[in-house]
N, C-alpha and C positions, 0 to 999 in steps of 0.2 A: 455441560455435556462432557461424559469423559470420553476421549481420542483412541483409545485404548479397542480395536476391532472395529475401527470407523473407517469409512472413505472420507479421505480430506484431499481437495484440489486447489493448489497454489500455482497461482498463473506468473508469469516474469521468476520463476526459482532457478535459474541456470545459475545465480549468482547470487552477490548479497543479500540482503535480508529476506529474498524469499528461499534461497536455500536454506542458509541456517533454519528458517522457520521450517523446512523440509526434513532435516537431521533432527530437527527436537519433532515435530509429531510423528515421525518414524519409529523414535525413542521409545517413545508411549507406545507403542505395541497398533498404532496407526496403520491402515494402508493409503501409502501416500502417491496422489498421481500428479504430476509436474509439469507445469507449459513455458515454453517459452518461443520467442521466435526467432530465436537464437539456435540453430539445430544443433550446430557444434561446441559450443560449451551447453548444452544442456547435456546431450548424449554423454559427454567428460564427465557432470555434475552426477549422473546416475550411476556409470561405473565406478564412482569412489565412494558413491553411500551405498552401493550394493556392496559394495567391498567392503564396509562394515556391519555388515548383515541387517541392512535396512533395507524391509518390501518398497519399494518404488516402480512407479513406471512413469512412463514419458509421452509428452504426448507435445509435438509441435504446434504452434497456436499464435496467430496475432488477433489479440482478443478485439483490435479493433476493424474487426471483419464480423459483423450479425452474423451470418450465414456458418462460418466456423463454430462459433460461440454454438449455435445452436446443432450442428453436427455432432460436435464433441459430445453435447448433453446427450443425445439419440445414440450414442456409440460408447457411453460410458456406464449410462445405465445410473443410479440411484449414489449421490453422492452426499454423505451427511455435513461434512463442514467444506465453507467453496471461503477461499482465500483469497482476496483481488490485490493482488499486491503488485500487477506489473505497471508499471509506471515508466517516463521518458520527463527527461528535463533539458532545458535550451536557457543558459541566463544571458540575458541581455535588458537593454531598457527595450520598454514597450515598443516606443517608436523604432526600436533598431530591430525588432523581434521580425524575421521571413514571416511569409505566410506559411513555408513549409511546418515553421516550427512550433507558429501557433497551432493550426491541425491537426499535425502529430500529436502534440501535445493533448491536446482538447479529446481527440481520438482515441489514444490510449489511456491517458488517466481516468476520465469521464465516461465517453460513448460503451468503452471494454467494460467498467465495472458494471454498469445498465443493461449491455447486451447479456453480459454474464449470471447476471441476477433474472433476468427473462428467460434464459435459457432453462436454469440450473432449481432456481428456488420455487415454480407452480409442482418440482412433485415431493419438495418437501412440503407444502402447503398441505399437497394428497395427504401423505404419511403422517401430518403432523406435526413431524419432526425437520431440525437441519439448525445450523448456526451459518452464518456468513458474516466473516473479517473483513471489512473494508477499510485497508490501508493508505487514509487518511494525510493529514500533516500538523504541525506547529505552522506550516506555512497555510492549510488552511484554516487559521484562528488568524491572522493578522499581515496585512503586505509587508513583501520587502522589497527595498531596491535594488532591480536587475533580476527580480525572481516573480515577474508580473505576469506570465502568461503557465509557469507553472501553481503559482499560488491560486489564479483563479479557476483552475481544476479541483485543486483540492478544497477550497470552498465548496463547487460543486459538488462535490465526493458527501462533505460534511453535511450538506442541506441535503443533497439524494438518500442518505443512510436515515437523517430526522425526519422525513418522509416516509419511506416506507416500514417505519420500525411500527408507528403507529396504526397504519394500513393494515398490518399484520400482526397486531398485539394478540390475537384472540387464535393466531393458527399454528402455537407452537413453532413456529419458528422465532430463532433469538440473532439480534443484530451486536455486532460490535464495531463500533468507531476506534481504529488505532490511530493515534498521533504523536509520531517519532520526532524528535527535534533533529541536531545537526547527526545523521548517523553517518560513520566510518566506512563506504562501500565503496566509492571511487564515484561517485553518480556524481558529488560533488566535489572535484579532486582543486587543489587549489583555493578553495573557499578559507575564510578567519571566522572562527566559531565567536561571537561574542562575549565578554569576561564574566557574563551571567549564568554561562553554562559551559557546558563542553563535550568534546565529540560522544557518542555511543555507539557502543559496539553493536554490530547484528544479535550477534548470540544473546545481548541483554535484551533487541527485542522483542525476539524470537520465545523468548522466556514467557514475557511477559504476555505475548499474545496466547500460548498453550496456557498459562494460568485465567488470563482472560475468558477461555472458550469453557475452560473447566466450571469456571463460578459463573456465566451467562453476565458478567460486564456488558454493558451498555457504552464504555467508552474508557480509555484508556490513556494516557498520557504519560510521555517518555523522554526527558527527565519529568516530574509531575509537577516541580515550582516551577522552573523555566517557562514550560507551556502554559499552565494557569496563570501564569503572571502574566504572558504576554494577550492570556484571551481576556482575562479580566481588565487589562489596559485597555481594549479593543473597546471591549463592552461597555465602558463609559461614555459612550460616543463621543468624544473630544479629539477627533483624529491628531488634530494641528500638534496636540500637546503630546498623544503616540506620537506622532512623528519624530519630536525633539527630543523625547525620551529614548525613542529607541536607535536614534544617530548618537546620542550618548552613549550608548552600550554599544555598541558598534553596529548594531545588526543594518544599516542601512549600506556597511561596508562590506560586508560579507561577502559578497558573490564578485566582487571589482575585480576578483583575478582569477574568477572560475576557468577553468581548461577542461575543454570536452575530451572525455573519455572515446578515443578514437578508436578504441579493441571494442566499442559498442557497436553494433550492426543495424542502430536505427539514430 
């Protein structure tokens, strides 16, 4: 689908990778409408892409509210490509993880993209038409250690997107799985990227997701070895030997000195 005189809605854009993704489908000649539940950097993020002559509008939203999720839909009126990118992360080990943080968690990365897809995708079903981005992870292709109640959202993300993609093969609507590896946003500030890969910038995935939407991708991967490698490790079902392998490469160390982003408001 080209972006080019389309409604495209991206949820969590006040910042990272959902804004970048904001400034490139703007680019395209898009009209772009932007949630976040963030009111004050979102309303910042809109006066500076309106101040390079990008249509945008804003629209306050925690998507892990049904009741919003579906007001928005009713007040927005007919939206061709829906973004689900807002996301929250908490690392610690399981056993240390609040219940706050599993919730939120579970909440925002999972219940929002479901509510959002209920809302948003029965009247592209009507029209035939729509694309829906679900922003995904490398974290859901394979666990890591102290990244255990955000990985098992994104799992859910991955299996909810291979579900209803088939559901809906026949109703012109087109699904896309994004899975970004260690990306550059502050979500993960203090993290050690493993020597198999290394950090990405938003702008690269922001890229790749407008080219995604263009050519109808089913799935996308960001670096594309890093992440294949680590789900075709997965897929061997041999956990014990992932496991060794990937305390090899660091990735079981990764998260040991995460620091939470305290300019976040969730």
């Amino acid at each position: 689908m080209e972006p080019a005189g389309r409604t495209v809605l991206i949820t969590g854009a006040a910042r990272g990778m959902g804004r970048a993704q904001a400034e490139r489908f703007g680019r395209t000649g898009a009209n772009v409408v932007v949630t976040d539940v963030d009111a004050t950097s979102l309303e910042l993020a809109v006066e500076e892409m309106r101040a390079d002559g990008l249509d945008v509008r804003a629209r306050v939203l925690d998507v892990s509210d049904r009741d919003a999720c579906f007001a928005l839909a009713g007040d927005l009126g007919p939206v061709d490509i829906l973004v689900n990118n807002a996301g929250v992360t908490e690392c610690a080990e399981v056993l240390d993880l609040s219940e706050h943080a599993v919730r939120r968690m579970t909440e925002v990365n999972y219940y929002g993209m479901v509510w959002m897809m209920q809302a948003f995708v029965p009247a592209m079903v009507s029209r035939r038409s729509g694309h829906v981005v679900n922003m995904c992870s490398s974290a859901g292709k394979i666990g890591v250690a102290r990244l255990g109640g955000y990985c098992a959202t994104k799992f859910a993300a991955i299996g909810i997107t291979d579900t209803i993609r088939p559901e809906l093969r026949s109703s012109g609507v087109r699904f896309t799985i994004v899975n970004p590896g260690y990306v550059n946003t502050g979500m993960f500030q203090g993290s050690r990227v493993p020597f198999i890969t290394r950090w990405q910038e938003p702008d690269k995935v922001a890229d790749a997701i407008v080219a995604a939407v263009r050519k109808n991708k089913a799935e996308i991967c960001i670096p594309s070895f890093s992440v294949r490698f680590a789900t075709f490790m997965r897929g061997l079902c041999v956990p014990r030997f992932t496991d060794v392998l990937n305390s090899i490469l660091g990735g079981h160390k990764s998260f040991a000195d995460w620091q939470k982003d305290e300019s976040r408001p969730f």
